[in-house]
C-alpha positions as CSV (number, residue, x, y, z in Angstrom):
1,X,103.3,103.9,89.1
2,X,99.8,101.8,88.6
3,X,99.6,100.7,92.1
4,X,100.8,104.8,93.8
5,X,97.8,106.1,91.7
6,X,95.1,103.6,93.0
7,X,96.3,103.6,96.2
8,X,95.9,107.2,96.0
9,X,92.4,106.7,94.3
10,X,91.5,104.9,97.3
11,X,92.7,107.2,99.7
12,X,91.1,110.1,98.1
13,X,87.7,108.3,98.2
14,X,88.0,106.9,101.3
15,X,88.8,110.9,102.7
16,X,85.8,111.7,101.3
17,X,83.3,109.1,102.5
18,X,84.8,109.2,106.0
19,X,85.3,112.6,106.8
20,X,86.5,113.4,110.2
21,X,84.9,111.1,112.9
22,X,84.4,113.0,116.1
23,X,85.2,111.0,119.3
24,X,86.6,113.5,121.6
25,X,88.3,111.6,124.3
26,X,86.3,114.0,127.2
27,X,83.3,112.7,125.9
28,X,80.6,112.0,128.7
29,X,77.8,110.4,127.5
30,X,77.0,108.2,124.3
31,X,75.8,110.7,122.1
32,X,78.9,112.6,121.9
33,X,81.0,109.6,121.2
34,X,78.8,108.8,118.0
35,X,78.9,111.6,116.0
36,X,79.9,112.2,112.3
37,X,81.2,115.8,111.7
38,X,81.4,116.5,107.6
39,X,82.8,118.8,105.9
40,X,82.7,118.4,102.0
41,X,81.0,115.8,99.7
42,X,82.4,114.0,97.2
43,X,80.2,116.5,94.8
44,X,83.1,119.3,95.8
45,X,85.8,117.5,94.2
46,X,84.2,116.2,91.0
47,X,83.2,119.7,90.0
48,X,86.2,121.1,90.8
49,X,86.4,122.6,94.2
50,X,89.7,122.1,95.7
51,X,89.7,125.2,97.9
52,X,90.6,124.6,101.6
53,X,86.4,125.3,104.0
54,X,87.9,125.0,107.3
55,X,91.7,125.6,109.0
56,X,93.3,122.9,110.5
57,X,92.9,124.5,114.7
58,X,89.4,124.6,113.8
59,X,88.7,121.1,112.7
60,X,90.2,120.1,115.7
61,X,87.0,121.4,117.4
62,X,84.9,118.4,116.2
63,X,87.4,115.1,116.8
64,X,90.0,113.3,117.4
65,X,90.0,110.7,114.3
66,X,89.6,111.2,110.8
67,X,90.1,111.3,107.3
68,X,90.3,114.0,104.7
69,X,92.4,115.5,102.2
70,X,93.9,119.2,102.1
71,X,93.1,122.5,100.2
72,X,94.4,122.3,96.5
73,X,94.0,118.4,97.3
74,X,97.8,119.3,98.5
75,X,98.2,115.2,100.5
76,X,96.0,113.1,102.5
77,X,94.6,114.5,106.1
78,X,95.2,111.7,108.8
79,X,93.8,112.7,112.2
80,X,94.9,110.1,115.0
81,X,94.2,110.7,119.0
82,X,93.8,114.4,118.0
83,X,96.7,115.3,116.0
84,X,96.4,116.2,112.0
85,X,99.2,114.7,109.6
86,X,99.8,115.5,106.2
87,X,100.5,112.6,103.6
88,X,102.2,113.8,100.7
89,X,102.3,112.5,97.5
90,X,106.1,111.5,97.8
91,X,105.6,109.5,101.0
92,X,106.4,112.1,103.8
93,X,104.0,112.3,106.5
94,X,104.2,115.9,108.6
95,X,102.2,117.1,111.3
96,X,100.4,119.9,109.6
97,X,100.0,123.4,110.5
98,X,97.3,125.0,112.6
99,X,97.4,127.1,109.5
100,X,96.8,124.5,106.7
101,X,93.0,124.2,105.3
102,X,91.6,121.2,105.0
103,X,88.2,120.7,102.4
């Protein structure tokens, strides 16, 4: 039980120190591959803020790649060549909804 709960320490951090990356795979030119896109700081979480800033079909605007976690801090966001996945805290992974918030 030790080990799940710093593993998901780590996760949580790591979601919010690498929010999602944006690499969009049309990219042109060099600027658009090196681009950050944020959308909560670590602030949000430690005063309380676990509501969802942005749905899921909209996030996938600014990448392809990323990390994050979800509104109610409901699993671990995982975006991979485009596609969001929800970790939950029992070990499923799920391609989340278009509907889902993530923050």
């Amino acid at each position: 039980m030790k080990n799940r709960i710093k593993l998901l320490s780590v996760l949580l951090t790591a979601s919010l120190t690498l929010p999602l990356a944006s690499c969009s795979s049309g990219a042109t030119n060099a600027d658009s591959r090196e681009t950050m896109f944020q959308v909560a700081l670590l602030q949000s979480l430690t005063q309380g803020y676990y509501d969802g800033i942005i749905e899921v079909s909209e996030l996938k605007k600014y990448g392809d790649t990323g990390l994050g976690t979800f509104e109610g801090v409901n699993g671990e966001m995982i975006v991979l060549d485009g596609k969001v996945y929800q970790a939950l805290g029992d070990g499923t992974v799920k391609e989340a909804d278009d509907k889902e918030t993530y923050g």
